[in-house]
Structures are given as C-alpha cells and as structure tokens.
C-alpha positions in Angstrom: 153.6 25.1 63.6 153.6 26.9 66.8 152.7 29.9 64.7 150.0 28.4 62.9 148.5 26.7 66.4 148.6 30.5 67.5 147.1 31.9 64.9 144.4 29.0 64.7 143.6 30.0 68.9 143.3 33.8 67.9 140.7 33.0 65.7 138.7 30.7 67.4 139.1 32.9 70.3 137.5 35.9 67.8 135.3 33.7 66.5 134.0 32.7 70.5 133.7 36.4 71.5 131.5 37.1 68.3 129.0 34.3 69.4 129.0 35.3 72.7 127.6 38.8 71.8 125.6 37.8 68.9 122.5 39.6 69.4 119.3 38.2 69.9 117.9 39.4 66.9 120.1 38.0 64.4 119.9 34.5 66.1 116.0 35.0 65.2 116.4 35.7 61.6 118.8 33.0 61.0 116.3 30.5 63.0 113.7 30.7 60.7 111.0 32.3 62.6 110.6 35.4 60.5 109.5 32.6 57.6 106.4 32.1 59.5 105.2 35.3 60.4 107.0 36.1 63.6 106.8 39.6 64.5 107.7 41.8 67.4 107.7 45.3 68.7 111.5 45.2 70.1 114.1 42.5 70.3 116.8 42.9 72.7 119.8 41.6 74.5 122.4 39.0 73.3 121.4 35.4 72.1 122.3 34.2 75.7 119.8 36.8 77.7 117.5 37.8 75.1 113.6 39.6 75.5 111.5 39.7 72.6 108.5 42.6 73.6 105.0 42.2 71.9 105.8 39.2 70.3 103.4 37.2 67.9 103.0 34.3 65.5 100.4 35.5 63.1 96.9 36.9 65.2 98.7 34.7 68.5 99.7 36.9 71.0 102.6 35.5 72.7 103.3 38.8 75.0 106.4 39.7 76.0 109.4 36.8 76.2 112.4 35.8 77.8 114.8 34.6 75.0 117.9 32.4 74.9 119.7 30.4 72.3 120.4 26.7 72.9 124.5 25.8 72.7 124.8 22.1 71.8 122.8 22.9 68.5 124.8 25.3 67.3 128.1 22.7 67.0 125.6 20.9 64.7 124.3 23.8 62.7 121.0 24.2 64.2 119.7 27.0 65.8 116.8 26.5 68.8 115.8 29.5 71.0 113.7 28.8 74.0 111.4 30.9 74.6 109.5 32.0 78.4 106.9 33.9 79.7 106.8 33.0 83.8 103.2 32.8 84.9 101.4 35.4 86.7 97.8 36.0 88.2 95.3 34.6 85.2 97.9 33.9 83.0 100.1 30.2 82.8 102.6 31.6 81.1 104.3 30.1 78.2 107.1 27.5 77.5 108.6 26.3 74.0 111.7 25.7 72.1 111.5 27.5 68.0 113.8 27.3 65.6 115.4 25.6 62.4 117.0 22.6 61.0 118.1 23.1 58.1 114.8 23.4 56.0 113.1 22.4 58.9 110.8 24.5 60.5 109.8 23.4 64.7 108.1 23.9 67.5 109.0 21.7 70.4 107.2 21.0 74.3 104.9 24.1 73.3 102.6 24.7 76.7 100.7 27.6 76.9 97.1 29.0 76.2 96.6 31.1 72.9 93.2 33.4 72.9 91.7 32.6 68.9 89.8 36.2 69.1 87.2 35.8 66.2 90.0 33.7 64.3 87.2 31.1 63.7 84.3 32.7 63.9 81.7 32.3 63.1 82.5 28.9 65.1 82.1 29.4 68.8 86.0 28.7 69.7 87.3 31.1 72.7 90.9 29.5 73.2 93.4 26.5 73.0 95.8 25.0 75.2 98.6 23.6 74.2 100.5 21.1 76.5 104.1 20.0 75.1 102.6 20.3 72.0 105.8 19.9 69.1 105.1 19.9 65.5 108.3 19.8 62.4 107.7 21.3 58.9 109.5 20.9 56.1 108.9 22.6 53.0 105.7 23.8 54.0 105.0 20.0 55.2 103.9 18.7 58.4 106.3 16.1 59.1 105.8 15.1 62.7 103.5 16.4 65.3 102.9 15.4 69.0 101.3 16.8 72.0 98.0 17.6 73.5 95.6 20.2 72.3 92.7 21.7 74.3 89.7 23.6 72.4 87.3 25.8 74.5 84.2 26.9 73.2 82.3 29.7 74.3 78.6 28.5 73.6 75.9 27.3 76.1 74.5 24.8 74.4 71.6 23.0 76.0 72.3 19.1 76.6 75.8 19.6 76.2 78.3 20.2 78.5 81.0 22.4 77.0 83.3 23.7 80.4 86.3 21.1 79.3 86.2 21.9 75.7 87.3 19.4 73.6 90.7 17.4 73.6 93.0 15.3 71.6 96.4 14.9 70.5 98.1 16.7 67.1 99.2 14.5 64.1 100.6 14.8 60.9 98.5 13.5 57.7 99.8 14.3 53.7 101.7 16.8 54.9 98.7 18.3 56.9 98.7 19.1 60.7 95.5 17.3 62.1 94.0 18.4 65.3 91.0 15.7 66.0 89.4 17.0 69.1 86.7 15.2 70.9 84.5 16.5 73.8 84.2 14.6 77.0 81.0 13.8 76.3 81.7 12.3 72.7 79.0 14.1 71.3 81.2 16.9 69.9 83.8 16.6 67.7 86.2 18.9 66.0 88.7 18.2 62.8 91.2 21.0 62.2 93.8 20.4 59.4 96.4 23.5 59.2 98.7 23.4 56.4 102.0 25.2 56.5 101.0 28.5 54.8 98.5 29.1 56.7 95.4 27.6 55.2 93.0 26.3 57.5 90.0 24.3 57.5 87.8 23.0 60.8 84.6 20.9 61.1 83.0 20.8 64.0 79.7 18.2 64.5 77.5 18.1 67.6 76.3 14.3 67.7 72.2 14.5 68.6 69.0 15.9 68.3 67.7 18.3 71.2 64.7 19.9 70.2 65.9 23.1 71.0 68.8 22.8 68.7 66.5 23.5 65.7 65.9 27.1 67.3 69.6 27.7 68.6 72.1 26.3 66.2 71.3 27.3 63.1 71.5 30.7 64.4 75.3 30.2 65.2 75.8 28.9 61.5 75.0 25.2 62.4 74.1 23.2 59.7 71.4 19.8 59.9 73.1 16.7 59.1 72.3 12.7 59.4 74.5 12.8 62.9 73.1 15.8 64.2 74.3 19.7 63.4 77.8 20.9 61.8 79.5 24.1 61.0 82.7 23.6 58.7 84.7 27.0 58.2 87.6 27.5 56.2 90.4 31.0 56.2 93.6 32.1 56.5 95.3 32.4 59.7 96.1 35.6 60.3 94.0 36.9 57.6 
C-alpha cells in the first residue's frame, strides 16, 4: 500500500511539474482559439506568465498581450486564458477571458476598443467598444451573449449628431449574435447579426428627411426608404 501511495505521489508530483511549465502556446491550441482564427507573430512564456506578440482575431488587432491560464478550470477540464494589454497614452488597453468548454467556444468581460479599418465599408463605421462584452458558441451557434457594444461612425452628417456613435447591448437570436445599436438621438439605428463562421450582415437606417441628405447620402451608398435612408452590407470577416 505504502508503495502504491508512493508511487501514486511521484506521479502526481510529475504530472504537477509538467503543468507548471506547460507553455503558453500549447494551452492556446488546446483552448480553442486557433478554431476561430487566432493568430500571432510569437507566443511565449509558460501558461502562468505568458505574452502573445502581434496578436489578432481575424482583421482585429489585439497588439501585443499578457497571457495567463486560469487554475480552477483546469480541475474541471476547461481551459480559460486571460488575456491583458495595460493602457497607455491613446490606447485603453484591453481585458478578456478566451477559451473552451468542451465544444464551447467563449469570450467573457471583453473591454476594449477594436479599429474596423474598411471592414464595413462602404458603411461609415471607424470602431467599436466593447465593455464586458461575453458571448458562448457552440457548434458554430450563438448560445448566450451579454455586454455593451459601442459603434462609432466616421461621417458628418448634417442634422445628426454622430460623436457618441451608437449603443446597445449583444444578444443571441437562432443561433445568431445580434448587435442592435441605436444612436442617442434615435434617429440612427444599426442591426448587425454575426454568425459563427464569420458571415456578417449589418443594416444601418438614418430615421428622417433633411433636404440635404438627397445630395450627401446616396453618395456614401445610402439608399431611399419609407423611414428615411439605409445602407445594408453583407461579407466575411476577415475577408
């Protein structure tokens, strides 16, 4: 008995000092985030005190990232790394838990800012906040989704006043992460739906009828409708 209880502590013991030194980057293939194009330049350090260099999700810059692996999950089989970059002058940094659950793909208290680039162009979107934003998918299947979402827009649009962008809160519908943003004005109002592989579609309707509008937004790929003027776009993120 004493033997076995010997031989049981020597490999628990092994098994500890394995963990311990894990590397980061094995802790990020086996949490899933490779599955929804992850990348990075370099990814160092052990799975305690990690730093991922350059790293993205798709055409989202994330910069470079202090990494650690939660503990507690991994007794349950689940593996969570919290991710960090502090903030610095014109930059609020970025907070947020990824990982996996068994086919579970999440995002958990997400807060940072994410520069969209001409990601939905022609729609005049400059960037969106994110503010313990967390969002679970399964099978390619929103499941749950919470958190606030911030759109700017980079457009001077007469009678409109834009500077706030527009704001809501994310939700899962038939499998579909829903983003319904309104602006503080209520006049403009954006539907995003994101599915998980990537397909994207957004709507965005600007409620009136300025007289210049007829000169202006068609021009920007508004379209005239009952309500006023949309653009609806549809793509690929990351393509």
């Amino acid at each position: 008995m004493k033997r076995f209880l010997t031989i049981l502590l020597i490999v628990l013991g092994l098994i500890a000092v394995l963990v311990f030194f894990m590397p980061l980057r094995l802790a990020v293939s086996l949490s899933g985030l490779e599955d929804s194009r992850f990348s990075a330049r370099e990814i160092s350090g052990t799975v305690w005190n990690g730093r991922i260099e350059a790293a993205r999700i798709g055409v989202f810059d994330l910069g470079d990232l202090n990494a650690g692996v939660q503990f507690l999950p991994l007794l349950t089989g689940q593996v969570k790394i919290d991710l960090e970059r502090p903030a610095s002058d014109g930059d609020g940094g970025l907070s947020a838990t990824l990982g996996k659950r068994g086919p579970n793909l999440l995002v958990e208290d997400a807060t940072t800012r994410l520069q969209l680039g001409s990601e939905l162009a022609p729609m005049p979107a400059s960037d969106i906040d994110l503010d313990a934003v967390s969002v679970t998918f399964a099978n390619g299947r929103c499941q749950s989704a919470t958190g606030q979402v911030r759109l700017s827009l980079d457009a001077n649009i007469p009678g409109l006043d834009l500077k706030r962008g527009l704001l809501g809160n994310a939700k899962c519908e038939d499998g579909v992460l829903i983003l319904p943003l309104v602006g503080a004005s209520g006049m403009e109002e954006l539907t995003m739906k994101l599915e998980g592989n990537g397909f994207y579609t957004a709507r965005l309707l600007l409620r009136g009828n300025e007289s210049t509008w007829t000169l202006i937004l068609p021009t920007l790929g508004f379209l005239k409708t009952p309500d006023g003027y949309a653009i609806k776009i549809a793509g690929q993120m990351g393509k």
